[in-house]
C-alpha positions, 0 to 999 in steps of 0.5 A: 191489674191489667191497667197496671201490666199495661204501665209497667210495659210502657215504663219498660219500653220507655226505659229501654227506648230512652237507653238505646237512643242515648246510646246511638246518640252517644256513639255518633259524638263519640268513636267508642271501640266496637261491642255487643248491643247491650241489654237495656238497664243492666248493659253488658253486665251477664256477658262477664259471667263470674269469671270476667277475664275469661269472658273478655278474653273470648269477647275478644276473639269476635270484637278485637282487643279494644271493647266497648262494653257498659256494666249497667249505666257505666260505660267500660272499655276492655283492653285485651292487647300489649299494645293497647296496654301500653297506652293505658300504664304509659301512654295515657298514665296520667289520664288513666290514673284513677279508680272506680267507686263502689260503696265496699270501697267507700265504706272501707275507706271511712268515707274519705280518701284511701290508697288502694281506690283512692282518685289520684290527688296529692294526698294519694300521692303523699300516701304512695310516697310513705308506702314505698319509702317507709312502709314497704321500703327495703329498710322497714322489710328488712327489719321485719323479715324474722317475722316471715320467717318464724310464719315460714318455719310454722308452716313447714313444721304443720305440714312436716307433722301432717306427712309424718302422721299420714294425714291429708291437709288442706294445703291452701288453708295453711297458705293462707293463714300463714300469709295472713298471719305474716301481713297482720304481725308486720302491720299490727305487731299482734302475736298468737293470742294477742288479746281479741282471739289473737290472729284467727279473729283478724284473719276471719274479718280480712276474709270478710274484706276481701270477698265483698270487694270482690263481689259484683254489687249491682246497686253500683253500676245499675242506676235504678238500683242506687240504695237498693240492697238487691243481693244483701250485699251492702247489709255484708259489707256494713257487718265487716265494716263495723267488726273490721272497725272494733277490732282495730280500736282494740289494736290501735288502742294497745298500741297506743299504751304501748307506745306511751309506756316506752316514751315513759320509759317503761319496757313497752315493745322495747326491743321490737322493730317497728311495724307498720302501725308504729309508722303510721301513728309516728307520721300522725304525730309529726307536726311538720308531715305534708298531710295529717294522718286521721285515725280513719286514715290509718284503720283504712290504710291497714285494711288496704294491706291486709287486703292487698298482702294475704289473699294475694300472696296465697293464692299465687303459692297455690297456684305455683304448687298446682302447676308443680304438681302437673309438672312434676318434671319441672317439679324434679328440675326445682329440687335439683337446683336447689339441692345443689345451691342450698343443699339438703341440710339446712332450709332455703333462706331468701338470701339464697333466691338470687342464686336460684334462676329456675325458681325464679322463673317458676314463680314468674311463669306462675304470675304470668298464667295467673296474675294476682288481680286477673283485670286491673281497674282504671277510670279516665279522669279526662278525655282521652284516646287509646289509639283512633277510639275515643275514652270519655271521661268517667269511662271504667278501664279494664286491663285484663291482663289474663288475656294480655299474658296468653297473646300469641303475638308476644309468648309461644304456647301461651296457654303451656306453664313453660318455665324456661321461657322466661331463661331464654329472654334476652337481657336486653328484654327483662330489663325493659319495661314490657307490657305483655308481661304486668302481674302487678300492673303499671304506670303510677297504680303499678302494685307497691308491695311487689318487692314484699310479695315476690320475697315471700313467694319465692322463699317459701315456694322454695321451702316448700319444694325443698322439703317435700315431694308433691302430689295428689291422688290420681295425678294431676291437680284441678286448675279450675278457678274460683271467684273473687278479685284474685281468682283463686283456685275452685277447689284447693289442694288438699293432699298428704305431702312427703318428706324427701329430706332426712333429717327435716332441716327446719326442725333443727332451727 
């Protein structure tokens, strides 16, 4: 036994010695930003804690905007300034163009290329291209918009019904199953009850998804490790994988039949606009396309949306409805702006939003003090620079644009939920593009379903504040944050809303 806690101690020395040499070694051929010693093998993976944008954003204070950090064997450098953003999403695009691996992503992707974590190769290039001019362009949104708002109707009617019962909800679980079930009608065309448990089955396994990507597997970043299932993790992953996976045979499958009965000239979907599976099997078939489309293509393709579409957008609206609830000034100002533009005797609709400057500068506001995907992920493709400090190729890229939209050089009462900040910008300004305000990113990896996003959020937070007062017992609403790739809210907001208008406009639809 004592020879074996002899060796076990020589292991450890070694590796630790062997790490810091490296490290030494690595420093003089390369000016890397500065930071704190690492901890041998597992790097610098216990300062990032649970919230990782907090801790950047403290780091910072001690060690610059620049960091050199390593998340186990993988060299990282945290951004935390405008400035230092700017050469990320403009400067150095190019070179920080791709993202990091991790076996969630690999497994997702069917072991091939995807969209969202995808290397940037002229197949990712052709799938942005269809993404932004056919699956979320403004022809393919229009023609889906009933969608969104039968959802919106549904979930004013739910919470109209919780205020006229007197009952207290779980507001941010009726968000997000109305923003679940909006993404996964627009991309499946599947309705309540449509043959696998109807959405509630789908919206369980996108939950799966989007926590696992979420999660922090070490196996990923600590070399020792590789294949080691330390945390159960990659055995999560796989279950969601394979359920994920039989579920859209079953989707795709019916699909498929449907779309046969209407080239057969049957009454397959006839009638119906085109969702975004429709597009993706009418690409598959297209001889003359630039890249075929596999079947794994498009099951990872969906799941990206899925992903990227539901859990972001509810979370944002949770958020908005947090800061309102504090605010109820800013609360009183929204309502009064919307009775006097829509009125109290019909429901805001989005043709309505660009009328409404004060909302709009509550959601960007909202973006601002919590953007959706609090640190945007890049990894170098080559060598490169952000200013005088060195990036090697390979080295993971963390745009923390929490800290980025909280810089006291570029806002004013960073910290403050201040919507009129964003009414006094001048023209000349929101028509640049500013780097210290990015909630959906930049450069090539900039999010393409921002124009889908910002239309849901705005309507719907318009609804929302248009028929109900909001409040919470005691007064103000918990702002701690939770865990996961967006960075919801700890607690959600559960509360009793009130009707303030009389009749309710959305019953009369």
């Amino acid at each position: 036994m004592e020879d074996l806690t002899f060796y076990l101690l020589l292991v450890t020395l070694w590796l630790a010695s062997t790490l810091l040499i490296r490290r030494l070694t690595s420093n003089r051929r390369h000016r890397l930003p500065p930071g704190p010693f690492p901890i041998p093998l597992i790097g610098h993976l216990p300062h990032l804690g649970t919230l990782p944008h907090r801790s950047l954003h403290r780091l910072s204070a001690s060690y610059g905007p620049i960091i050199s950090l390593r998340l186990g064997s993988s060299p990282l450098i945290a951004v935390n300034s405008t400035s230092a953003a700017c050469e990320v999403f403009k400067t150095h695009d190019i070179a920080f163009s791709d993202r990091p691996r991790s076996y969630a992503s690999f497994r997702y992707s069917y072991g091939g290329p995807v969209f969202a974590f995808g290397p940037s190769t002229p197949y990712w290039r052709f799938l942005k291209k269809l993404c932004v001019s056919e699956l979320l362009g403004s022809r393919t949104l229009d023609a889906l918009r009933p969608i969104r708002r039968q959802e919106r109707l549904r979930l004013v009617a739910t919470l109209n019904e919780a205020a006229a019962r007197g009952t207290i909800i779980d507001v941010a679980e009726e968000l997000q199953k109305a923003s679940n079930n909006g993404i996964i009608r627009m991309t499946t065309g599947m309705g309540e009850g449509g043959g696998i448990d109807g959405l509630a089955e789908v919206r369980e396994v996108a939950k799966g998804v989007a926590e696992t990507i979420g999660m922090l597997n070490l196996s990923d970043f600590v070399w020792v490790l590789r294949g080691v299932d330390v945390q159960g993790l990659k055995g999560r992953i796989d279950d969601v994988f394979r359920r994920y996976d039989e579920m859209l045979e079953i989707v795709i499958g019916k699909k498929e039949e449907e779309r046969r009965r209407r080239r057969g000239g049957g009454s397959g979907g006839v009638g119906k606009a085109k969702d975004l599976l429709d597009i993706l099997l009418e690409v598959a078939e297209d001889e003359k396309a630039e890249f075929k489309l596999t079947r794994e293509n498009i099951k990872s393709f969906i799941l990206d949306v899925f992903t990227a579409g539901s859990d972001t957008t509810a979370t944002v609206l949770e958020w908005a409805l947090a800061e309102l609830i504090n605010n109820p000034t800013i609360q009183y100002k929204a309502q009064q702006e919307l009775d006097s533009v829509v009125g109290k005797h019909r429901l805001v609709e989005a043709s309505d939003v660009p009328n409404l400057p004060y909302l709009q500068s509550i959601v960007k506001e909202t973006l601002r003090l919590h953007p959706p995907v609090p640190v945007s992920p890049r990894v170098a493709t080559c060598d490169a620079k952000i200013f005088d400090y060195d990036v090697p190729a390979g080295t993971i890229i963390f745009i923390n644009l929490w800290s980025i939209h909280r810089d006291p050089e570029k806002w004013v009462d960073p910290f403050v939920f201040k919507p009129e900040r964003f009414e006094d910008m001048a023209v000349e300004e929101k028509q640049n593009n500013l780097f210290h305000y990015a909630p959906f990113g930049g450069g090539r990896r900039g999010c393409p379903g921002m124009t889908l996003g910002l239309d849901v959020v705005h309507v719907t937070l318009a609804s929302l504040v248009q028929c109900f007062e909001w409040g919470v017992e005691g007064g103000k609403e918990d702002m701690k944050e939770g865990m996961g790739l967006t960075a919801p809210k700890k607690n959600p907001i559960v509360c009793m809303p009130r009707v303030r208008l009389n009749p309710f406009p959305a019953l009369h639809e």
